[in-house]
N, C-alpha and C positions, 0 to 999 in steps of 0.2 A: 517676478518669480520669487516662490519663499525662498527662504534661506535655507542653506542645506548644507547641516552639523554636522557632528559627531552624535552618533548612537551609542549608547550605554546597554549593555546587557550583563545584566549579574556582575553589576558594576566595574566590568570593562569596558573601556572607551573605545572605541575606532573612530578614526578620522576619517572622512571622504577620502573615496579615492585608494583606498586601502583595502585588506583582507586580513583577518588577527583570526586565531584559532586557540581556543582554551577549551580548563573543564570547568562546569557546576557539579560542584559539589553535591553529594545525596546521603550519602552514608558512606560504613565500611562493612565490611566482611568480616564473620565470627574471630578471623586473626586479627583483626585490626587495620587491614588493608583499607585504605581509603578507595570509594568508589565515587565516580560523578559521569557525566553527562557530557560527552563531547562535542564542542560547538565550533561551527565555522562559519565566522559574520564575513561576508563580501560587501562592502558598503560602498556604492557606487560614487561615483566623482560628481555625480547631477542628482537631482530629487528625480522622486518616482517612486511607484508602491514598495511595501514590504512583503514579499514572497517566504514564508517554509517552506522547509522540505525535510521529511525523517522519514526514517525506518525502521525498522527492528526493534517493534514495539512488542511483538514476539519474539523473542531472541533469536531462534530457531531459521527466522525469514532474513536468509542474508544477501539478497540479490539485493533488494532496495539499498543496501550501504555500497555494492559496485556501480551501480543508478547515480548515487549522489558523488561517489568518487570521481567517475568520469565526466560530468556535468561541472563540477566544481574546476576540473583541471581545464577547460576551455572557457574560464569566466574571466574576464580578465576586467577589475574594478573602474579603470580612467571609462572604459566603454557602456559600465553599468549604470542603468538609469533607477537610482532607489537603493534596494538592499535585499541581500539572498542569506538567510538565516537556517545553515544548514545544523541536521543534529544526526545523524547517520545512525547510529546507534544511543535506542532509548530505553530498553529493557539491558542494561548492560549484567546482570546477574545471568539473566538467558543468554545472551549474544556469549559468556563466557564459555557458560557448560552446554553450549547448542540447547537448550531449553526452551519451549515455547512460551513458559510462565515464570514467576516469580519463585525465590525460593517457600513462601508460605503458601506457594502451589493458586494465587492468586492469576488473574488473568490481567495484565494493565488494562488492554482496552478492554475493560468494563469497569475500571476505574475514576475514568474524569466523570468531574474538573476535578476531583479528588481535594483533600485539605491537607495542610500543613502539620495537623496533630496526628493524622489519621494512619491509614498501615502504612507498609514501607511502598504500597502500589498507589497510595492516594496522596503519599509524599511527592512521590514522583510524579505522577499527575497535575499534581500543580505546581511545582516548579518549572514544570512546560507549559503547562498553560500564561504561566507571571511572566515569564522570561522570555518562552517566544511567541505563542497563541495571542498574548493581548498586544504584542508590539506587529501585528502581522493581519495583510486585510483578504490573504488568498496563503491557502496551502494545501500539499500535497503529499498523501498518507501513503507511503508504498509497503505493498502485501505480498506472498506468497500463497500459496496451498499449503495444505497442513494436514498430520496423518496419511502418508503416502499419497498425499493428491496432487496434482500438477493443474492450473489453471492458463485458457488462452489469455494471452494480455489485452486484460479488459479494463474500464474505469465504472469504479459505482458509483454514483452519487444524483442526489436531488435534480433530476433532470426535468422537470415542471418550473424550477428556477431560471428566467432565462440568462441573468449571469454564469450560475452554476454549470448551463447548458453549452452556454456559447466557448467557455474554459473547456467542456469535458470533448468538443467539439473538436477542439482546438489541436486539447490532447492528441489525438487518431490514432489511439487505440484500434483496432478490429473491431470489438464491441464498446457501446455504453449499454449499461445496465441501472435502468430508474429502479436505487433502493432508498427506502424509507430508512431513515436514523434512528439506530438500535441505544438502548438505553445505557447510559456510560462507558459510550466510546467518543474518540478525539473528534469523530466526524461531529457527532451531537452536540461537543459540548463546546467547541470553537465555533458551530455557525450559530449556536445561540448568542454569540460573544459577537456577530455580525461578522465573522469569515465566513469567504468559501472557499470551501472545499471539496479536493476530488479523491478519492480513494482507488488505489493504481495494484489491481490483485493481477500477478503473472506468475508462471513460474513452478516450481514448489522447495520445501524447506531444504534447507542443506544442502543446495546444489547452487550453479552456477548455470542457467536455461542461457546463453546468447542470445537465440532472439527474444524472449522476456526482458533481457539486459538491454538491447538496443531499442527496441519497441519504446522501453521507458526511459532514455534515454533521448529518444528524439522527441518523444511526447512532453518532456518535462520542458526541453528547451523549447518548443513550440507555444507551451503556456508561458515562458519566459519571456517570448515573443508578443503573443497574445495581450499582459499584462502591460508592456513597455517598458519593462525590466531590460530586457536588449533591443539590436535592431535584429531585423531577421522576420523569417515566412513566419508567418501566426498560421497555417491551416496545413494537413495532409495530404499528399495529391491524391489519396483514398479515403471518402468520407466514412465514417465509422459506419457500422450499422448500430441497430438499435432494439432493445428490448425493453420491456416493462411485465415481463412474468419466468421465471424461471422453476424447473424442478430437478429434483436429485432423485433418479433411478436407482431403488435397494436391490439386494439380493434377497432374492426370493428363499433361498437355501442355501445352507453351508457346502463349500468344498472350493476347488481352484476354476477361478476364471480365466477363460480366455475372450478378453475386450476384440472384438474387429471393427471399430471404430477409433478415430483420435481426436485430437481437439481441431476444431474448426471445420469437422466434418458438419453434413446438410444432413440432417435425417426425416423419415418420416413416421407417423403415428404406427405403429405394432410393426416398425422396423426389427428384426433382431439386430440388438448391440452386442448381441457376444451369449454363451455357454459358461454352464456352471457344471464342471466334472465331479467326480470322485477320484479318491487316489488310484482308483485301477482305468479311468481313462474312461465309464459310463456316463452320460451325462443325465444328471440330475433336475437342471431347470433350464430356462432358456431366458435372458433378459431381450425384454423388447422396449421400445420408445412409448413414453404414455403418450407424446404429443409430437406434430412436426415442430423445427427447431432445428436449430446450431448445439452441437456437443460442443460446452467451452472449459470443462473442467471432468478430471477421470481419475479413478484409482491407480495407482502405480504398483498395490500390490496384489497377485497372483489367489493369495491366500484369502477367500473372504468369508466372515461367518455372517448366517442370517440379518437382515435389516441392515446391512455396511453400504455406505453409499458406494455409487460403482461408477455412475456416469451421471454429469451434470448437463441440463438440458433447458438452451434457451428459447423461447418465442419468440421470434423476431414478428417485428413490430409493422 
């Protein structure tokens, strides 16, 4: 068996068999407040792979840091096989002011692998990628919904991969969702660096969903399982379902919706999802289902004008 060190990360050491918690530095705030990157290495007592885990690469999306909170508080290192490189909050300008972006109104994920010189969203970008993306051969990206949208806890990612597949399998989510890798985000630019990864959308911003919370919570230790990172069940006793085509239902016309449908409803092709009134109570348009499918994502709010998504609608497979 190799031998099995101490791991360095931004040049702190952790011994096996240990847990250390620091920041990486990134910058400061126009006061001069130093800002960085909060990290929690779990470095197991035996070799065995390197796992991430972050969140709150949106600020705004703060489920995935109670996700990694509770995960972290049942790790216990003598039992770990490898190493759990947690960063719970990675947008910390957003996670401060509830923000979904950066203060120069950048988006991080559409920033990697970002550079060293580059803004303050391609700084940060690669100091995760250096720090924990290149030290790491599996991770897991946790999301929310955004703009009053709430999503069922699903996972996206490269399901044609069958690594990719057998992890997101693993995961048991309620759905997988086969998405293609969108252009400078963390998914794309770590599995070109030869991770996989899976990307864990539940929930919506600024709340606290439980079953989202738990959902990915039992999912994340399942890939923990999965990888051989612990001992423990690798599978769901409900296998996920599966999609490979989704769409989002607009509103046809302005005024106040009422949705009769939720997430994880069955629907079918010119289903009505719900009415679209006026303020005196006349209704103005009627939303239906372009396609049969699972609703796995929906607006939360009332008020919608023309073309706002309203309901998000999977094919299952």
């Amino acid at each position: 068996m190799a031998e099995h060190g101490p791991i360095v990360v931004g040049g702190h050491e952790v011994q096996p068999g240990c847990i250390d918690g620091f920041e990486l530095p990134i910058g400061r705030l126009v006061t001069g407040t130093a800002m960085a990157l909060p990290v929690r290495v779990v470095h197991g007592s035996t070799p065995g792979p390197t796992v991430w885990l972050n969140a709150a690469i949106h600020g705004d999306e703060i489920a995935g840091v109670e996700i990694i909170t509770r995960v972290l508080r049942d790790l216990d290192p003598l039992e770990v096989h490898g190493t759990v490189l947690a960063v719970p909050v990675v947008n910390v300008w957003g996670f401060v002011g509830g923000d979904r972006l950066l203060p120069d109104r950048r988006d991080l994920n559409r920033s990697f692998p970002g550079s060293a010189a580059g803004s303050l969203a391609a700084q940060i970008a690669n100091l995760f990628m250096t720090e924990i993306v290149d030290r790491s051969s599996v991770g897991i990206d946790l999301h929310t919904g955004t703009d009053n949208r709430t999503n069922l806890p699903q996972i996206r990612a490269d399901l044609d991969d069958p690594e990719t597949r057998r992890l997101a399998e693993a995961f048991g989510a309620p759905l997988m969702v086969h998405a293609r890798n969108r252009a400078g985000t963390l998914r794309q630019a770590a599995t070109r660096r030869g991770a996989t990864v899976l990307l864990y959308e539940a929930g919506e911003a600024l709340r606290f969903d439980e079953d989202a919370i738990d959902s990915g919570v039992a999912g994340v230790r399942r890939v923990l399982g999965a990888t051989g990172v612990i001992d423990g069940p690798i599978g769901p006793d409900d296998p996920s379902l599966a999609s490979r085509s989704t769409t989002w239902v607009r509103a046809g016309r302005s005024g106040i919706l009422h949705l009769a449908v939720g997430l994880g409803d069955r629907v079918e092709r010119r289903q009505v999802l719900g009415s679209i009134d006026d303020a005196f109570g006349n209704s103005v348009a009627t939303v239906r289902a372009p396609r049969d499918g699972m609703v796995i994502g929906c607006t939360r709010s009332p008020l919608v004008n023309r073309g706002d998504a309203v309901a998000h609608i999977a094919e299952l497979a």
